[in-house]
C-alpha positions in Angstrom: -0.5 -1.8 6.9 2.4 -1.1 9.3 1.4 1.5 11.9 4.0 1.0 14.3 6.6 4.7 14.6 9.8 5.4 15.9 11.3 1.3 15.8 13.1 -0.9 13.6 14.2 -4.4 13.3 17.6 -5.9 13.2 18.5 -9.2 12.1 21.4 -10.4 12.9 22.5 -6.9 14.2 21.2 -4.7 17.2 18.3 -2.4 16.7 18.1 0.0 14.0 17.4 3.6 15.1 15.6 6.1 12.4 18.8 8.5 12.2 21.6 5.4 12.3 24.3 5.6 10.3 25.1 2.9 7.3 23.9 -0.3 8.1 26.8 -2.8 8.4 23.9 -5.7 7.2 24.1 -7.0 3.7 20.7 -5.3 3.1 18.6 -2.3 4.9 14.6 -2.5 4.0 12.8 0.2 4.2 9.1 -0.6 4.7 5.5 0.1 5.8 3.6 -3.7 4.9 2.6 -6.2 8.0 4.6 -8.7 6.4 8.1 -7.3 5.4 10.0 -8.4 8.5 8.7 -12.0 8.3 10.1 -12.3 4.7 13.1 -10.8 5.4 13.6 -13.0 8.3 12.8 -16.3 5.8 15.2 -14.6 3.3 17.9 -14.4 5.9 17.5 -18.3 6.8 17.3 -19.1 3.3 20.7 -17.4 2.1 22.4 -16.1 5.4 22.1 -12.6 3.7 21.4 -10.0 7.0 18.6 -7.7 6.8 18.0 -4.6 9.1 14.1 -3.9 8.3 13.4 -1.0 9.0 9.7 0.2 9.8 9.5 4.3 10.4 5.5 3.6 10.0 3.2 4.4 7.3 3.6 4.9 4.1 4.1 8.5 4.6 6.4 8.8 7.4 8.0 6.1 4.9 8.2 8.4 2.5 9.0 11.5 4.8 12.1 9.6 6.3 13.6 9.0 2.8 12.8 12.6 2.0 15.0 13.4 5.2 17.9 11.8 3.8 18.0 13.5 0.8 21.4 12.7 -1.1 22.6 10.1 1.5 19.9 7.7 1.2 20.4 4.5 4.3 17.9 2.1 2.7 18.7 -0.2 0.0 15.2 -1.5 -0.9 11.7 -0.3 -0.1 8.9 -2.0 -0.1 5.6 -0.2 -0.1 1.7 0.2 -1.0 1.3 2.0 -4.3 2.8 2.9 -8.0 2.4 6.5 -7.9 4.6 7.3 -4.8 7.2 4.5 -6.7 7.0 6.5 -9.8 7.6 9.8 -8.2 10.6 8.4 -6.5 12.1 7.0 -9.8 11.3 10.1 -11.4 13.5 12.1 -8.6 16.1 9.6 -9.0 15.6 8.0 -5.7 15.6 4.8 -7.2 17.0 3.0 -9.9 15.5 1.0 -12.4 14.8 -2.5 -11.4 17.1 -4.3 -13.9 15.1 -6.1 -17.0 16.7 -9.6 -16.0 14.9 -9.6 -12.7 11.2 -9.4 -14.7 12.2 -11.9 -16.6 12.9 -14.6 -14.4 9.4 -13.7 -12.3 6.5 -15.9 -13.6 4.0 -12.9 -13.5 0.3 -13.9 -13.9 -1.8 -11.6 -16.6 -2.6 -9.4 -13.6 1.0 -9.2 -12.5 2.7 -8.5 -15.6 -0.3 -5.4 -16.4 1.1 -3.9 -13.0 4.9 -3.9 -14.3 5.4 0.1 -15.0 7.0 0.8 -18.0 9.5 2.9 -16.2 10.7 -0.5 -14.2 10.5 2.3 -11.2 9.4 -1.0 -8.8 8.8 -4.8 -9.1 5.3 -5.5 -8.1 5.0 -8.4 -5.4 1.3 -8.8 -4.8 -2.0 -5.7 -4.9 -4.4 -4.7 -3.4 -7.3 -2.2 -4.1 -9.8 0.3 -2.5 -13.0 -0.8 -1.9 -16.0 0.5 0.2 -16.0 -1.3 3.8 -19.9 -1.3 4.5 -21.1 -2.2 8.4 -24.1 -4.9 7.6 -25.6 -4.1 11.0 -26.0 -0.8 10.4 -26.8 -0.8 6.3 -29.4 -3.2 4.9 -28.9 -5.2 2.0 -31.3 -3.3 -0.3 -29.7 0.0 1.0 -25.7 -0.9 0.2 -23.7 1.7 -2.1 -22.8 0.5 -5.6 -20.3 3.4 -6.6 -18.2 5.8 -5.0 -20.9 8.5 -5.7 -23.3 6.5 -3.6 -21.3 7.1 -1.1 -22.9 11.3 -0.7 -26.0 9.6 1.3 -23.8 8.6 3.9 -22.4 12.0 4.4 -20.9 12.6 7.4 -21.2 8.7 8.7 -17.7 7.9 6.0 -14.4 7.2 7.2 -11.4 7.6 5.0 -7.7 7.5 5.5 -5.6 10.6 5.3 -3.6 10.4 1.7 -0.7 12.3 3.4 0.1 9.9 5.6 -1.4 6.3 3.4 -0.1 5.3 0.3 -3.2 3.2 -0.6 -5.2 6.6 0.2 -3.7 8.6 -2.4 -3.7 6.0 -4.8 -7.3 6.4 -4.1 -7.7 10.0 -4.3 -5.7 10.0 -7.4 -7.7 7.2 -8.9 -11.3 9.7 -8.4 -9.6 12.4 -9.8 -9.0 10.3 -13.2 -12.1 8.5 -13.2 -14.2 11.9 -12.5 -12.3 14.2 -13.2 -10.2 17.0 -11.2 -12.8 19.1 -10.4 -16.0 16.8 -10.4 -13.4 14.2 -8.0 -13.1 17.5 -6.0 -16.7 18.1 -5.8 -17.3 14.3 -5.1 -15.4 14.3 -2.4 -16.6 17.6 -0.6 -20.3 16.2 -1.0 -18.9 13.0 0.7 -16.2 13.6 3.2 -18.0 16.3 5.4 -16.8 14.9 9.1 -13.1 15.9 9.5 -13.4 13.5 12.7 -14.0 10.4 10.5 -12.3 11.3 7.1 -8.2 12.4 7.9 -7.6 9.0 9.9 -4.0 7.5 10.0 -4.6 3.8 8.9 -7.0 1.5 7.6 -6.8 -0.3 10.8 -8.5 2.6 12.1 -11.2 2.7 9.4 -12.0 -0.7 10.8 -12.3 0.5 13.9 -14.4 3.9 12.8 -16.9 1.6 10.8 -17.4 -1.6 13.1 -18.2 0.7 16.3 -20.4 2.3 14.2 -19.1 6.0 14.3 -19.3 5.2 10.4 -21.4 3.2 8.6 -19.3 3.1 6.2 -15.8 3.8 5.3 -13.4 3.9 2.0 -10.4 1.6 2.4 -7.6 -1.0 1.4 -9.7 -3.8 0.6 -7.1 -6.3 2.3 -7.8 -4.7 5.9 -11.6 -5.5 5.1 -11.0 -9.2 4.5 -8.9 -9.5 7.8 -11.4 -8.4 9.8 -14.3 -10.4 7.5 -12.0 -13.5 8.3 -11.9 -12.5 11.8 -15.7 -12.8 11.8 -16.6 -9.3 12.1 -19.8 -7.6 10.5 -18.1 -6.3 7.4 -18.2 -6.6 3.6 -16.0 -5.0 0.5 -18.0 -3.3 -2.1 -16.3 -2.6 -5.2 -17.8 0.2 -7.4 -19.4 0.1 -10.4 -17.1 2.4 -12.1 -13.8 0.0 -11.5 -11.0 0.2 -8.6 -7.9 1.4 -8.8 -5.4 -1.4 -8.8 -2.8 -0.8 -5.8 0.5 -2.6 -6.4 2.9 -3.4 -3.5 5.8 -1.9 -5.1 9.5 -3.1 -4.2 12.2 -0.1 -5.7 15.8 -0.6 -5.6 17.5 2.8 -4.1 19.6 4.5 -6.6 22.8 4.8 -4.3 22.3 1.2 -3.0 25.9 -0.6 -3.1 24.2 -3.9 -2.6 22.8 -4.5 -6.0 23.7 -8.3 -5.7 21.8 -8.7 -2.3 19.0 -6.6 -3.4 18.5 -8.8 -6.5 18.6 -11.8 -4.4 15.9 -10.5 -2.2 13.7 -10.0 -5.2 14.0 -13.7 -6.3 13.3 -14.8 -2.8 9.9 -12.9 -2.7 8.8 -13.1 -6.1 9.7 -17.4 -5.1 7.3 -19.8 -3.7 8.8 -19.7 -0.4 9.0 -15.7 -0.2 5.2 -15.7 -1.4 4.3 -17.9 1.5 5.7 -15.8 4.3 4.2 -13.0 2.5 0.6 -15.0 3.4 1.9 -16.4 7.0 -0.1 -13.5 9.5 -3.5 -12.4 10.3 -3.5 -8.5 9.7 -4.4 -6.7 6.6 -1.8 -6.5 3.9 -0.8 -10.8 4.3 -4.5 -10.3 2.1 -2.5 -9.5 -0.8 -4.1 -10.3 -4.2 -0.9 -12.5 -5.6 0.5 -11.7 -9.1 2.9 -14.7 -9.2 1.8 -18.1 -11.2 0.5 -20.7 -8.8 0.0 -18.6 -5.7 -3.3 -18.7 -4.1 -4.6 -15.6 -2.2 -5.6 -16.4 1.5 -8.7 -17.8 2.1 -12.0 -16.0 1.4 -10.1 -12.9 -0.6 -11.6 -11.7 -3.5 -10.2 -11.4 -6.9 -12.6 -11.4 -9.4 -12.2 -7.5 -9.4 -12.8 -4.8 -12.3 -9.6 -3.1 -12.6 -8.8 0.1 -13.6 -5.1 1.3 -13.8 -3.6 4.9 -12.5 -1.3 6.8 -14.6 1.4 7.1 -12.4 2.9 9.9 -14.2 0.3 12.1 -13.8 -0.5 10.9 -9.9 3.6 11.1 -9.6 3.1 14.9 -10.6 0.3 16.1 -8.7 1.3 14.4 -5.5 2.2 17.2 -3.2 -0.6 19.3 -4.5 -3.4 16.9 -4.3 -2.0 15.5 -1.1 -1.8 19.3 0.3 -5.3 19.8 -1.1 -6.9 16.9 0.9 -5.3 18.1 4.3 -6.4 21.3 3.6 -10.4 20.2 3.1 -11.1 16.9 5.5 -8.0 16.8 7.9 -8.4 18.4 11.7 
């Protein structure tokens, strides 16, 4: 997932920056996924349509930067990891419906179409989920965790993601608290997470870097940033619990004030097309290991998808999300 602050790309246009005024391109994307600028790129050779992508960072400075501009929103699209943040954004009337004609020209597999909210809040494009990332230098084979519980005789060797700042984390965190419970997720978690050092980090990509140097032994993380590193060789594996993962759509929302409705639906049929798919898989780092959702698209090499599902009620995730989000900074974040 995008890391990068503070930059943005232009197409066709000179560079972006984070407080410019309306874009003059036919479409501004907001973003925070490694392969957004690529596939906008393809879009624009495809139709001529210009892009400015813009990329304030992670999902949360993402969402923080949208929050900013309030009723004068400068995106037209954005494209990021997670339903509940989507839903929460529809709900506040951030974005618009995604119009029922653009589902139905999408050939969705089973997966994909069980990811389409009722609310139409986004257009899922590909998902993910959260697995355990387990070091197999440093855990043996007869010793590897099977559930997130397992996870309590690591304590204090874990790395996790900071949900304030990662949209796959607090699809996570919101995902433990349905599965267990609100207060047994809570108590869970405070067994689990007990090294503030390891468990409020920015990005998955350092998660990788926590578990494979082995200040953790183990970390909790978007499964896609394991496989690029397994497929980079490195000592890694993704362990799915017992008790299901929460499904993590990348969620595409149309913004509510957009005046580039036309544009915006083209862009949807170019990603949700062969060609858009590809360039979605054309890169090395961790979200171009997407699970796909669309018929006849095969996931990169080596990624798993023979995955027990569970899904998030967005609603309820949508409505606790500055609480829960508050509560995790509050507990594990230095």
């Amino acid at each position: 997932m995008k890391m990068q602050t503070g930059f943005a790309f232009a197409f066709g246009l000179s560079i972006l920056s984070l407080v410019s005024p309306v874009s003059a391109a036919d479409l501004v994307l907001y973003d925070a996924l490694d392969f957004a600028a690529p596939v906008a790129k393809a879009f624009q050779a495809k139709t001529g349509l210009t892009v400015d992508v813009v990329e304030p960072g992670s999902t949360g400075e993402t969402l923080s930067k949208i929050a900013a501009e309030g009723s004068n929103p400068q995106f037209d699209i954005v494209w990021l990891d997670g339903s509940a943040v989507m839903e929460r954004m529809a709900t506040d009337h951030v974005l618009q419906a995604i119009p029922a004609g653009a589902y139905d020209k999408v050939a969705f597999t089973a997966f994909g179409k069980s990811l389409v909210p009722a609310s139409h809040a986004f257009l899922p494009t590909g998902a993910s989920t959260t697995a355990i990332e387990v070091n197999t230098k440093k855990v043996p084979a007869d010793k590897m965790p099977k559930s997130w519980a397992d996870l309590q005789s690591f304590s204090g060797k874990v790395a996790a993601k900071d949900p304030n700042l990662s949209g796959p984390a607090y699809q996570w965190l919101a995902g433990i608290f349905q599965t267990n419970g609100l207060e047994d997720g809570k108590a869970l978690l405070s067994k689990t997470l007990t090294n503030k050092t390891l468990s409020g980090l920015s990005s998955g990509g350092k998660v990788n870097k926590a578990v494979l140097t082995g200040d953790a032994v183990v970390g909790i993380n978007q499964d896609s940033a394991i496989f690029s590193k397994i497929a980079a060789g490195e000592p890694v594996v993704a362990v799915y619990p017992k008790e299901g993962s929460v499904a993590l759509p990348q969620g595409l929302g149309i913004s509510a004030k957009t005046q580039h409705m036309d544009a915006a639906r083209k862009f949807i049929d170019f990603v949700t097309s062969a060609e858009g798919q590809a360039a979605m898989q054309n890169g090395d780092d961790t979200d171009f290991f997407f699970i796909p959702v669309i018929d006849g698209v095969k996931p990169k090499p080596g990624r798993e998808t023979a995955i027990t599902y569970t899904h998030l009620d967005d609603a309820v995730a949508a409505a606790h999300e500055t609480e829960w989000k508050q509560w995790y900074k509050d507990n594990f974040v230095q």
